[in-house]
C-alpha distance (Angstrom), angle and dihedral (degrees) to the residues before:
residue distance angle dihedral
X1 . . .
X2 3.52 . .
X3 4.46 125.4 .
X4 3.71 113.6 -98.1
X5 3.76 110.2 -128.8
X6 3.87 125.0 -155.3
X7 3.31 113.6 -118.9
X8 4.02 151.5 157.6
X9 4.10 150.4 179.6
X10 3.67 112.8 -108.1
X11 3.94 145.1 149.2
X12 3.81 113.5 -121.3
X13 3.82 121.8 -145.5
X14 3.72 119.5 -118.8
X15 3.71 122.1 -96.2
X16 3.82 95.3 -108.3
X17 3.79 91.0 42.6
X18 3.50 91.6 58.3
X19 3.41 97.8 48.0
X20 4.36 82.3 53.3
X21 3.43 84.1 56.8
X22 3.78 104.7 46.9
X23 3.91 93.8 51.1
X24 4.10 84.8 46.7
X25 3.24 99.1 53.1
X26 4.50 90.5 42.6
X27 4.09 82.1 52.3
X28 3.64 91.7 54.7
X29 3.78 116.3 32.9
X30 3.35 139.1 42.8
X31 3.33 131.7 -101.8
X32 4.26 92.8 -121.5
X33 4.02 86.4 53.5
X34 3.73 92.8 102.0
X35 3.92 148.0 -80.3
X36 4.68 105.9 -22.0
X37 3.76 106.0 -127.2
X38 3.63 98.5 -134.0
X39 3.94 118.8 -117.0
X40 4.01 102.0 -110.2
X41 4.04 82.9 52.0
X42 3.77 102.4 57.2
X43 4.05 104.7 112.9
X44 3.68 140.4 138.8
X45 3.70 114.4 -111.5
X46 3.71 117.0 -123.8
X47 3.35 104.8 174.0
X48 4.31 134.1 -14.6
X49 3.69 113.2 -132.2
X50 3.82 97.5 169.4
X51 3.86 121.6 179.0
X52 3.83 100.4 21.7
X53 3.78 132.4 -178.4
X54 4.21 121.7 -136.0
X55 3.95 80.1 -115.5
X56 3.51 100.2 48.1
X57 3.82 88.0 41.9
X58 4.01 84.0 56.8
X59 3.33 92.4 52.3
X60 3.90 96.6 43.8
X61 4.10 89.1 52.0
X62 3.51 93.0 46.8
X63 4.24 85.5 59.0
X64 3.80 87.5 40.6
X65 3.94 96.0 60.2
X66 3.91 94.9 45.6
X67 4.18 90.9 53.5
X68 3.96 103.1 115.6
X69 3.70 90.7 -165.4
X70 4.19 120.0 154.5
X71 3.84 127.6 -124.6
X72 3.84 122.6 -105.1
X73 3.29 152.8 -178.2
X74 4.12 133.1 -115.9
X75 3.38 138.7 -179.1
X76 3.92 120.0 -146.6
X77 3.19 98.0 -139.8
X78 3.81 119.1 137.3
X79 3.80 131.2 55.1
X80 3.41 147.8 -165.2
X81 3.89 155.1 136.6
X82 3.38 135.0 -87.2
X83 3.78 107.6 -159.3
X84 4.14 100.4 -170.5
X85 3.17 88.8 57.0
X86 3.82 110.2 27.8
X87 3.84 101.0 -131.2
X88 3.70 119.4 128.2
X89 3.79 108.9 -167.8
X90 4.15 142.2 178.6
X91 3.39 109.4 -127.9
X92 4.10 137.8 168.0
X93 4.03 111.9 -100.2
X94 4.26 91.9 -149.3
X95 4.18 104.2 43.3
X96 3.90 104.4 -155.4
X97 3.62 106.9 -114.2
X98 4.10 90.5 -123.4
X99 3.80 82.7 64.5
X100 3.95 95.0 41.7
X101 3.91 83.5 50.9
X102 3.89 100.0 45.8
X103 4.04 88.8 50.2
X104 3.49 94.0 49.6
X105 4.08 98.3 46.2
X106 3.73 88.7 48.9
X107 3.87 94.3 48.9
X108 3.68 89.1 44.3
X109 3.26 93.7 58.0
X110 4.05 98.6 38.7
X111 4.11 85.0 58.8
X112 3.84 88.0 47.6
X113 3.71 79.5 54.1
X114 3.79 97.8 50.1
X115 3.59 93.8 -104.5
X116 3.49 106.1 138.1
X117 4.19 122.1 -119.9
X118 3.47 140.4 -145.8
X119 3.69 110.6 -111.6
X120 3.61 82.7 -151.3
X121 4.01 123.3 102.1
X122 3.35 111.3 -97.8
X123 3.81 114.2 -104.8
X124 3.71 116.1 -174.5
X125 3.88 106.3 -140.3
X126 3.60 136.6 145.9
X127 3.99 114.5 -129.6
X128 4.11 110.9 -124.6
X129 3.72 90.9 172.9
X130 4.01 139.7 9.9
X131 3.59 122.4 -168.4
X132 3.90 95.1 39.8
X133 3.79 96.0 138.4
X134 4.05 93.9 155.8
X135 3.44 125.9 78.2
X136 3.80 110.3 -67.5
X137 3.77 122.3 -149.7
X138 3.79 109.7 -130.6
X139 3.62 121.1 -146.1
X140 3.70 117.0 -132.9
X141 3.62 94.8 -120.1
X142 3.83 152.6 8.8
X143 3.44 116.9 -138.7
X144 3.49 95.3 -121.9
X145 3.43 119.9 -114.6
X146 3.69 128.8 -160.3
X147 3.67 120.1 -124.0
X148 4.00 119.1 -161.7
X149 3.95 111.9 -157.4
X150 3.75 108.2 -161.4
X151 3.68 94.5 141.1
X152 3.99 139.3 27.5
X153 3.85 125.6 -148.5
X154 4.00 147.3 -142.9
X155 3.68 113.3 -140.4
X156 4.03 141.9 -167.8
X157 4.08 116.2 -146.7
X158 3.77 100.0 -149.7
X159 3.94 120.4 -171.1
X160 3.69 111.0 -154.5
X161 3.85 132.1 154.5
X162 3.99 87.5 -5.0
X163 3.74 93.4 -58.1
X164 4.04 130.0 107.2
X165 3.46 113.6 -140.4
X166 4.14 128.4 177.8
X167 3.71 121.8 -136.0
X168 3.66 117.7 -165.9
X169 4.28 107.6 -131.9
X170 4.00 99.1 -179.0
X171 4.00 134.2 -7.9
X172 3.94 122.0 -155.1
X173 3.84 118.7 -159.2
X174 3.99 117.2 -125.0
X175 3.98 123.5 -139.1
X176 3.25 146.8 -96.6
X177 4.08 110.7 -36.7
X178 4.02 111.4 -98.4
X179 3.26 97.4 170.5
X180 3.92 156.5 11.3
């Protein structure tokens, strides 16, 4: 029987606009507002797999590299806190529907997969902080970055030496750019 690994689909940020981000957020929060999310692990989550085996994996890949979805553009620009579960996150207040649309084909697919889904919307967000479970002051404004999708990604959570840490298995490129 082969290990499960713990994966998911998600868009990474570009070096530079992480590094935007990082200062940002150490401009506008204090330190005691929760747990950093470091740099190389700032990403938009397209879909959660979780526990998943090498065949299911397979299977899920297979999907991944027939998607025919389109590039896009978003802005980060809203914000918030979640409370329950301690993230505070930038976000983008109008989703492009190409991104709407490549979440929901690769979550449709990891349920057809028994890969268990949020019954949640889907919100795309990037997580600044977990474990804030005080009362977070909000700032009134991000300064709204712009985030090119030309390509979507597999990744492995790892826990080692009390740290998480992402590692990106396989990319596949998206289309032609509908819209912005």
């Amino acid at each position: 029987m082969s290990a499960e690994r713990r994966l998911f689909f998600a868009l990474s940020l570009p070096a530079k606009t992480q590094k935007q981000v990082i200062k940002w957020r150490a401009d506008n929060f204090p330190a005691e507002t929760g747990r950093p999310v470091a740099a190389a692990s700032l990403h938009i989550t397209l879909a959660f797999l979780g526990e998943v085996s090498a065949l299911k994996e397979a299977s899920l890949t297979r999907v991944a590299g027939r998607i025919q979805g389109k590039k896009f553009s978003l802005i980060l620009d809203d914000i918030g806190h979640w409370p329950g579960s301690g993230v505070v996150w930038i976000g983008s207040r109008r989703a492009p529907n190409a991104l709407l649309q490549l979440a929901s084909v690769l979550r449709s697919h990891a349920a057809r997969n028994g890969c268990h889904q949020s019954t949640m919307p889907f919100h795309p967000h990037v997580s600044l902080y977990r474990n804030a479970t005080r009362p977070v002051a909000i700032p009134p404004a991000t300064p709204g970055w712009q985030l090119d999708a030309t390509e979507f990604s597999l990744y492995e959570s790892l826990f080692e030496r009390g740290r998480t840490r992402y590692h990106c298995l396989q990319t596949w490129p998206l289309g032609d750019m509908q819209e912005t």
